[in-house]
C-alpha positions, 0 to 999 in steps of 0.5 A: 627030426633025426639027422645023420651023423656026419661021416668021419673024417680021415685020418692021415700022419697023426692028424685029422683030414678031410677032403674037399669036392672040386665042385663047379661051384667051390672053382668059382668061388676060388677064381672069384677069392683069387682075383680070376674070372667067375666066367671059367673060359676067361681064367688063364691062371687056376690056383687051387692049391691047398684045398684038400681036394683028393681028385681032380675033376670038373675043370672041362670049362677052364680049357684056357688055362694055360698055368694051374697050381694043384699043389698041396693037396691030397691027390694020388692020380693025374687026371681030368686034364686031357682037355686042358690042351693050352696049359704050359705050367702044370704044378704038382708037387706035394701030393701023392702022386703015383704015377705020371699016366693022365699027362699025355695031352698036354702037348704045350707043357712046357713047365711041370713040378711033380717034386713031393710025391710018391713016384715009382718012375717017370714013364711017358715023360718022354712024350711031352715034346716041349717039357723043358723044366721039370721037377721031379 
């Protein structure tokens, strides 16, 4: 039985990377990890720092989060958030950010960190009407 070769893994400042799917099933078994709720509209908080992750997608459950830590990972692009209307702290810093685009329905954020990145400006920041801590 011949099997593939696996794909290979990226490289990146000197060392070997690999990036992690942000999967309904990887969610829960980190709020599970975390002391959260495997139920996702129960979560408030979401730590999913550090995982490797490179896009944010299939968080459409956890529409409660009110705190999420996206820091550390491999993400170039905010996005998949326009549902997460009740979030009010949002952390960012230390990935590779580009732009602030994809924030614009976090009405309620009232805490962002987006420190660490690689940001070419800080347009739109002006339409989160209740930001008021900001690291940049």
């Amino acid at each position: 039985l011949a099997m593939a070769a696996p794909s290979p893994p990226k490289r990146g400042r000197g060392c070997l990377l690999s990036s992690a799917v942000m999967d309904k099933e990887t969610l829960r078994k980190l709020c599970k990890e975390q002391r959260g709720y495997t139920l996702p509209e129960l979560n408030e908080r979401l730590y999913l720092h550090a995982q490797s992750f490179s896009k944010i997608q299939n968080l459409d459950e956890y529409a409660n989060v009110k705190a999420l830590w996206l820091q550390s990972n491999f993400l170039s692009k905010i996005e998949g958030l326009s549902h997460m209307t009740n979030l009010k702290v949002l952390h960012l810093h230390s990935n590779r950010i580009s732009s602030l685009e994809g924030l614009e329905c976090l009405c309620n954020l009232d805490t962002l960190n987006v420190s660490i990145n690689i940001l070419h400006n800080l347009q739109g920041i002006g339409r989160l009407k209740n930001l008021t801590n900001l690291y940049v």
